[in-house]
C-alpha positions as CSV (number, residue, x, y, z in Angstrom):
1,X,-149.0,-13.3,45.2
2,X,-148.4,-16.6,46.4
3,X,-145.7,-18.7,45.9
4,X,-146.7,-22.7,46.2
5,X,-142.8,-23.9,44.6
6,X,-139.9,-22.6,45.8
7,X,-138.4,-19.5,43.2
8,X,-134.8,-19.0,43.2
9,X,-133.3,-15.6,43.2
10,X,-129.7,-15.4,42.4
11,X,-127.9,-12.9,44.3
12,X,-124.0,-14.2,45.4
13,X,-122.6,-11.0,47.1
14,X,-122.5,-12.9,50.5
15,X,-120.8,-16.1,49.1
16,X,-117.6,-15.3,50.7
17,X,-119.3,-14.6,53.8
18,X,-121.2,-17.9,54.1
19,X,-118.4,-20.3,53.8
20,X,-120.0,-23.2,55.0
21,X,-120.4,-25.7,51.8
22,X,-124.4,-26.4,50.7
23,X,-125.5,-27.8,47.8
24,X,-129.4,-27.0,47.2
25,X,-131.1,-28.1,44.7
26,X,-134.4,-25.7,44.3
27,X,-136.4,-26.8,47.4
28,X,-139.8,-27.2,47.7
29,X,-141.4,-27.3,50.9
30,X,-144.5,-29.8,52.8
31,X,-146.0,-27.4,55.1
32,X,-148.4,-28.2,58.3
33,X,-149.4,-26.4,60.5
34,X,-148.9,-25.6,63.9
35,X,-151.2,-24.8,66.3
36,X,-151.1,-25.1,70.2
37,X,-154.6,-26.3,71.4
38,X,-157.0,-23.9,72.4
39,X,-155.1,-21.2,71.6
40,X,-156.2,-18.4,69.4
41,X,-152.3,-17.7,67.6
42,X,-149.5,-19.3,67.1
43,X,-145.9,-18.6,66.4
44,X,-143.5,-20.8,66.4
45,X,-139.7,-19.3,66.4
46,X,-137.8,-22.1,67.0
47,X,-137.2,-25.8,65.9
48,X,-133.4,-27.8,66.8
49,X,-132.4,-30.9,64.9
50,X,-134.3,-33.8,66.7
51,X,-137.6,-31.5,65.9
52,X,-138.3,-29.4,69.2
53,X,-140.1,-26.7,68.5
54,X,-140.3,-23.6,70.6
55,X,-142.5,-20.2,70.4
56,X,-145.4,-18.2,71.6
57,X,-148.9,-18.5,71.6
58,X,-151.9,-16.3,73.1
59,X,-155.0,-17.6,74.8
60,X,-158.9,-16.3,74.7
61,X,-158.3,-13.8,77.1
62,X,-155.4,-12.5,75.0
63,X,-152.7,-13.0,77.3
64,X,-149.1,-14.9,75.6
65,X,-147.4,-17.7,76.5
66,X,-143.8,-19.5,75.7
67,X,-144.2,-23.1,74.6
68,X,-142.1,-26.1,74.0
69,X,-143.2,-28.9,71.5
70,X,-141.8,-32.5,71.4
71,X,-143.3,-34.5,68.8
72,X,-147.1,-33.7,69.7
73,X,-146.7,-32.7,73.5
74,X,-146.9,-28.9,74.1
75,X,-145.4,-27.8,77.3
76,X,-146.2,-24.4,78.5
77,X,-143.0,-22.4,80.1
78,X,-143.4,-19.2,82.4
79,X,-140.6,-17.3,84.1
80,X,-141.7,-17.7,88.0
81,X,-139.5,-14.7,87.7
82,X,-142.4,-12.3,85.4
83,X,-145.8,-11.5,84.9
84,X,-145.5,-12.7,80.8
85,X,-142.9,-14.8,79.0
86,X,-141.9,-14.8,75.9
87,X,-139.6,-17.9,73.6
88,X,-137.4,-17.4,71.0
89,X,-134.6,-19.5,69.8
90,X,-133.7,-23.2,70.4
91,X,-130.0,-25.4,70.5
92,X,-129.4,-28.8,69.3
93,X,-129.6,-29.2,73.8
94,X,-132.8,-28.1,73.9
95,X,-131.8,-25.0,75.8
96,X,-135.0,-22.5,74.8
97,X,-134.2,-18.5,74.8
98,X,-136.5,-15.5,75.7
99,X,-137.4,-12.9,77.8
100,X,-139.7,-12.0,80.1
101,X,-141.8,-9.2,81.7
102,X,-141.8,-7.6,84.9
103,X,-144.0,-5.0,86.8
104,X,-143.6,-1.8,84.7
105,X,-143.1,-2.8,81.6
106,X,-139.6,-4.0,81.1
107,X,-137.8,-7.1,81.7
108,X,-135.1,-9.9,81.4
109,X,-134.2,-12.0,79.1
110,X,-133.3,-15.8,79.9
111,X,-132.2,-19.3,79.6
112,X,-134.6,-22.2,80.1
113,X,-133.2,-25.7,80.0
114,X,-133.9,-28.9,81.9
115,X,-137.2,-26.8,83.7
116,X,-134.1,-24.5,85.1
117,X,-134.5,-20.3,84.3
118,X,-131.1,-18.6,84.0
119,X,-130.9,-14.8,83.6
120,X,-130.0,-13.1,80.8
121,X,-129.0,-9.4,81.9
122,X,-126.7,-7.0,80.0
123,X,-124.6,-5.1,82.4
124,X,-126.1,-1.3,82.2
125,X,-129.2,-2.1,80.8
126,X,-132.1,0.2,82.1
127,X,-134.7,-0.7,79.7
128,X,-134.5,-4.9,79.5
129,X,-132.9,-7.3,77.8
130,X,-134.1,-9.8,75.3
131,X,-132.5,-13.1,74.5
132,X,-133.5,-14.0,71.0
133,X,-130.8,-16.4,69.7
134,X,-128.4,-19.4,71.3
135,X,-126.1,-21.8,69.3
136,X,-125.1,-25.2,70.0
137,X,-122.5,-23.9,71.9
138,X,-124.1,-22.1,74.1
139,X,-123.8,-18.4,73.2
140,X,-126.8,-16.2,73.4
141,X,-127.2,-13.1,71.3
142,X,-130.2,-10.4,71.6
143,X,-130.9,-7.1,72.7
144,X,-130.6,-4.8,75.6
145,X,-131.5,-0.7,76.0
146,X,-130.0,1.9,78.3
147,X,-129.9,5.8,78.4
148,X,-128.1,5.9,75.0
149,X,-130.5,3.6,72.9
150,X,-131.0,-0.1,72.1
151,X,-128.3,-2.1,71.2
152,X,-127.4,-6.0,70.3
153,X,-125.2,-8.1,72.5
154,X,-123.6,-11.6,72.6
155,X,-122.8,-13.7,75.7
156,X,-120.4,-16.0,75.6
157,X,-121.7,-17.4,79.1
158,X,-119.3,-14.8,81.6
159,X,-118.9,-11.6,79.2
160,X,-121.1,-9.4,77.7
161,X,-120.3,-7.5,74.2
162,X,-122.4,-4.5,72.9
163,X,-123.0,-4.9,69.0
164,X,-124.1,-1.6,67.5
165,X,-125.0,-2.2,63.4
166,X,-123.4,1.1,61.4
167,X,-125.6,4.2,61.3
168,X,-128.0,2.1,63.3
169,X,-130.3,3.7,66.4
170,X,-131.6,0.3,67.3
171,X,-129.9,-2.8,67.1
172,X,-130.8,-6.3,67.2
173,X,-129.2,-9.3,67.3
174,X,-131.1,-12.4,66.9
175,X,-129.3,-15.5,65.3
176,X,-126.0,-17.0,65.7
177,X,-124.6,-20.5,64.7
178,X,-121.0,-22.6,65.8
179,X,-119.2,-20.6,63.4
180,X,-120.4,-16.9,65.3
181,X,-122.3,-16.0,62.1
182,X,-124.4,-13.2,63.5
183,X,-127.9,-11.9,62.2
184,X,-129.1,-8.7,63.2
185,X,-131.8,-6.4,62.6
186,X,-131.3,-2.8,63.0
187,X,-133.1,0.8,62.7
188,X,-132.0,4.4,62.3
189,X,-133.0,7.2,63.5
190,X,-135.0,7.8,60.1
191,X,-137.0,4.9,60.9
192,X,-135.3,2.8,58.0
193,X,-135.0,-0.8,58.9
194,X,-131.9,-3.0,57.6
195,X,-130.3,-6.8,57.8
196,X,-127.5,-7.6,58.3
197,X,-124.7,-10.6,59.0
198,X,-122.2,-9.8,61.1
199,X,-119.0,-12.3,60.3
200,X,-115.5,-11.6,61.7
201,X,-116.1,-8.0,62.9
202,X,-117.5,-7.3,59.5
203,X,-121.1,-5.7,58.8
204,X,-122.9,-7.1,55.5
205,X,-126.3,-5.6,54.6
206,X,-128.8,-8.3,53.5
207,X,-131.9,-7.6,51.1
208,X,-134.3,-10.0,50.0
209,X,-134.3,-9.3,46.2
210,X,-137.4,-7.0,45.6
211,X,-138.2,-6.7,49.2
212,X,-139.2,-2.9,50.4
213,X,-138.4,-4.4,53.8
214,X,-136.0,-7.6,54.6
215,X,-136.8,-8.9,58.3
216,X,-133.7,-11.8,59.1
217,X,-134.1,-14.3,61.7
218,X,-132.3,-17.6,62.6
219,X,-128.8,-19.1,60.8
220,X,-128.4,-22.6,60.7
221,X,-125.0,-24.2,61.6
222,X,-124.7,-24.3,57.5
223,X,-124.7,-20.5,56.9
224,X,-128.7,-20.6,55.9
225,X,-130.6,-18.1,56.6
226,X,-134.4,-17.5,57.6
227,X,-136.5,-14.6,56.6
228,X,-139.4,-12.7,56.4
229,X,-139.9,-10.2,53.8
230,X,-142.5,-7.4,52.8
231,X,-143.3,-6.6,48.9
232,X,-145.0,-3.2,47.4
233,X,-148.1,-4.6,48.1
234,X,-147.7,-4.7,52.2
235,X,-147.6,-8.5,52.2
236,X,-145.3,-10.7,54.0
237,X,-143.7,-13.7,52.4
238,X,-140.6,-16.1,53.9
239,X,-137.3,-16.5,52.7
240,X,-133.8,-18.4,52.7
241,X,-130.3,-17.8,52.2
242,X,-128.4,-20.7,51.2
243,X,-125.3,-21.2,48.8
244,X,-125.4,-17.5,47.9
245,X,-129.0,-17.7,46.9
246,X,-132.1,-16.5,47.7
247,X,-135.1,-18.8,47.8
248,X,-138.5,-17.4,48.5
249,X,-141.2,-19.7,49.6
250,X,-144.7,-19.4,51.5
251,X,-147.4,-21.4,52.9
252,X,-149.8,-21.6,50.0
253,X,-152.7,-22.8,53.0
254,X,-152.4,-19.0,52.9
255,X,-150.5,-15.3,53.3
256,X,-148.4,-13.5,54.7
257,X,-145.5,-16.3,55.5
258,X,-142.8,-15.7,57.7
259,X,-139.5,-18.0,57.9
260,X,-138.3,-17.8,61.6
261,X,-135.8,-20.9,61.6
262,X,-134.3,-23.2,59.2
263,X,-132.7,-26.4,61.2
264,X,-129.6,-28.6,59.9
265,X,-131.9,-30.7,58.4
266,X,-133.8,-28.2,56.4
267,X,-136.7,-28.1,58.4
268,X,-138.4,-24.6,58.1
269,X,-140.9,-23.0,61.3
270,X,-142.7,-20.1,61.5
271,X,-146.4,-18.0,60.9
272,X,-148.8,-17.6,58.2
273,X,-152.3,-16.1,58.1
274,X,-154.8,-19.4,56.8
275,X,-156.9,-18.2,54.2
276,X,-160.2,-16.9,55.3
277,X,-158.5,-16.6,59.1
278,X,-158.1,-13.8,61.2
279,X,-155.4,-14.9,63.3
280,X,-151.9,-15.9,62.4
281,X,-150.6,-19.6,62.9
282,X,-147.4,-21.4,63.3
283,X,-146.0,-23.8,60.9
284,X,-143.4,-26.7,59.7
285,X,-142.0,-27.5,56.9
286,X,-140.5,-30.8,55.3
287,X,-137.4,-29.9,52.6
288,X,-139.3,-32.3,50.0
289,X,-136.8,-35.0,48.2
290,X,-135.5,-34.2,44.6
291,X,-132.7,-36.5,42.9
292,X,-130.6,-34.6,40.5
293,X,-128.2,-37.8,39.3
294,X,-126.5,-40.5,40.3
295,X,-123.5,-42.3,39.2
296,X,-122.2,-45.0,38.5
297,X,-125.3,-45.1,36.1
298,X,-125.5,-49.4,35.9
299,X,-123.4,-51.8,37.4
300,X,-124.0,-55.4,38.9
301,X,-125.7,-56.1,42.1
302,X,-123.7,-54.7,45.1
303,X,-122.7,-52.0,43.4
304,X,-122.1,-48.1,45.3
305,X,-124.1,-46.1,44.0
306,X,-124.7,-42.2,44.7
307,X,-127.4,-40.3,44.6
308,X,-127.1,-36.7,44.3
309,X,-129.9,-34.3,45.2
310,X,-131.7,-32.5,47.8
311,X,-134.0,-33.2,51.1
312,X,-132.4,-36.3,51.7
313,X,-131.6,-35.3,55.4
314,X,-134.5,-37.3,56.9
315,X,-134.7,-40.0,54.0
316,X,-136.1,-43.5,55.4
317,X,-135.9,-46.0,52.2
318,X,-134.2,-46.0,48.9
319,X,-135.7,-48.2,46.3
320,X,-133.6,-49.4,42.8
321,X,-136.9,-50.4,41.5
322,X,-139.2,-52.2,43.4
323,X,-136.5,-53.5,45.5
324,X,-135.2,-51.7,49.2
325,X,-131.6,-51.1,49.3
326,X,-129.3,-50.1,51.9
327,X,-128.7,-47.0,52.1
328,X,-126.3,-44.2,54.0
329,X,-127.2,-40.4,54.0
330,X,-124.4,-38.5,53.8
331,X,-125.5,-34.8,53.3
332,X,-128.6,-33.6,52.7
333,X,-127.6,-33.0,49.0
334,X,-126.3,-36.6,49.0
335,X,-126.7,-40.1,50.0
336,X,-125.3,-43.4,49.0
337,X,-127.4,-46.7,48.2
338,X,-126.0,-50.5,47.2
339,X,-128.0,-52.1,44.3
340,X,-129.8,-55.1,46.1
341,X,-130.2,-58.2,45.6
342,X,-133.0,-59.2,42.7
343,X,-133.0,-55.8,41.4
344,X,-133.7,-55.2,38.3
345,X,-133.6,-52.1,35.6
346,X,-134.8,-49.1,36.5
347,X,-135.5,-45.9,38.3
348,X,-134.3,-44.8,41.9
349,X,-136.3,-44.1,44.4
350,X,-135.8,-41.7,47.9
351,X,-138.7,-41.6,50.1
352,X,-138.3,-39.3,53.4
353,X,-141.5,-37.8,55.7
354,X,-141.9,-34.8,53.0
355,X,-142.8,-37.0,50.2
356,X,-140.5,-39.3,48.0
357,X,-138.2,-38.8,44.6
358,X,-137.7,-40.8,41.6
359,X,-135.3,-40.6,39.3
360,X,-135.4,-39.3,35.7
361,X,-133.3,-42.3,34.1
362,X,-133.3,-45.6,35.0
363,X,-130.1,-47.4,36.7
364,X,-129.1,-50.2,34.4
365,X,-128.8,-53.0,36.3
366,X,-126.2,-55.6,34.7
């Protein structure tokens, strides 16, 4: 079934693990697609803070491609180095992570910034490596296989380190944030598939709250979490991990939603299948503004006031009234206006790109 409005799941076992403070409200999301022209799918795995977008799409003849997308310009990538490459995960530097194919089936993995390739090669690999994930930092996490099986790694940029999930045959790692929060996907050798975050040498086990299988993706540099996640029915829906809560939300344009990445600024990429389509699509989504309160609740003109909330990342007027105010965001969860000059009573109002807020109660002006 889908799910238009964000439904929050409660489920606070990882609290401790995701230390980074977050103050959601229940988000709702304003979804649009993403589609690279003429192609036939879409998938878009990656978006940083200023909005580039990175991901895959296939043409007519079937064959993928890696893409970049700044603001409406799509930039087609290919490793001179393969015969097919494939884009993952994007930093706050636009550095754009991948892998791609050679002659025979396997291949490398790599780092594409400034239209420069870098390699991505585990040590001992004899079956590839794939880079899926790189934080603002710099460090790359993904897999690699050799004679014993497939196994995760992180690169710090000189060294190399194998991360093998517990009772896992096949290990991947493809998220990390500025803290080295690590998400990883892993199966064993009964074919069962698992989540987990991996956080100071510790293994956590993640599970989407009624999910018969939890797929994990990107962490933000706040502790969020993206997901995908399959119900008894065989349908896919997307996810997110924030404040030691689960929120489930899909495209209602269609089915079968995936959450690849949630930015800093609550932005949301991934695929959906449009209704009465036959071939998945890539899409964005907006965090729309809520306002939970806001105190002082009157005051004279020139007063502080703040405004407490969610999707306020990206807001770009505040209104006491009909009358703009200065404003300064300080969180996403919380910004701070000054009542202008002329206003008079009553509600506040937060507009950003997702839509706009207005406040229950008035703010009496005095």
């Amino acid at each position: 079934m889908l799910v238009s409005k964000t439904t929050k799941v409660l489920f606070l076992l990882l609290a401790g693990f995701l230390a980074v403070p977050t103050a959601w409200a229940q988000a709702s999301y304003k979804y649009t697609e993403v589609k690279v022209p003429r192609s036939e799918t879409t998938d878009v795995f990656g978006v940083n803070d200023s909005g580039v977008m990175s991901g895959n799409y296939t043409d007519s003849s079937g064959v993928s491609h890696c893409f970049m997308r700044v603001g409406s310009t799509v930039t087609t990538i290919t490793d001179p180095n393969g015969i097919g490459t494939n884009c993952y995960g994007i930093n706050s530097a636009g550095a754009i992570v991948g892998g791609y194919a050679l002659q025979g089936g396997f291949g490398n993995g790599f780092i594409y910034q400034n239209g420069v390739f870098t390699d991505v090669i585990v040590p001992g690999a004899t079956a590839g490596t794939t880079a899926y994930g790189i934080n603002d930092d710099g460090i790359v996490v993904g897999s690699f296989a050799d004679n014993v099986g497939q196994h995760g790694f992180i690169f710090d940029g000189s060294t190399y380190q194998t991360l093998d999930a517990p009772g896992a045959a096949v290990t991947l790692a493809v998220g990390i944030n500025t803290s080295n929060l690590i998400t990883l996907q892993s199966l064993n050798s009964s074919g069962f598939v698992s989540a987990w975050l991996l956080a100071g040498g510790n293994y956590t086990v993640l599970n989407v709250p009624n999910a018969v299988i939890t797929e994990v993706h990107a962490i933000n540099n706040r502790g969020e979490i993206a997901f995908g996640w399959v119900d008894t029915n065989n349908e896919l829906h997307g996810a997110i991990f924030a404040n030691g809560q689960y929120y489930v939300d899909d495209d209602p344009a269609g089915t079968n939603t995936s959450i690849d990445t949630i930015n800093d600024h609550n932005e949301i990429v991934g695929h959906y299948l449009p209704t009465g389509a036959s071939q998945a699509q890539g899409f964005k989504g907006l965090n729309t503004p809520s306002i939970l309160s806001f105190n002082p609740p009157s005051g004279p003109v020139g007063t502080p006031v703040t405004i407490m909330g969610a999707g306020f990342t990206q807001t770009t007027s505040v209104a006491f009234g009909s009358k703009a105010a200065a404003f300064t965001v300080i969180s996403d969860s919380e910004l701070t206006a000054t009542v202008p000059n002329k206003a008079k009573t009553g509600k506040i109002k937060v507009t950003t790109p997702a839509g706009s807020a207005t406040s229950k109660t008035s703010f009496v002006v005095n």
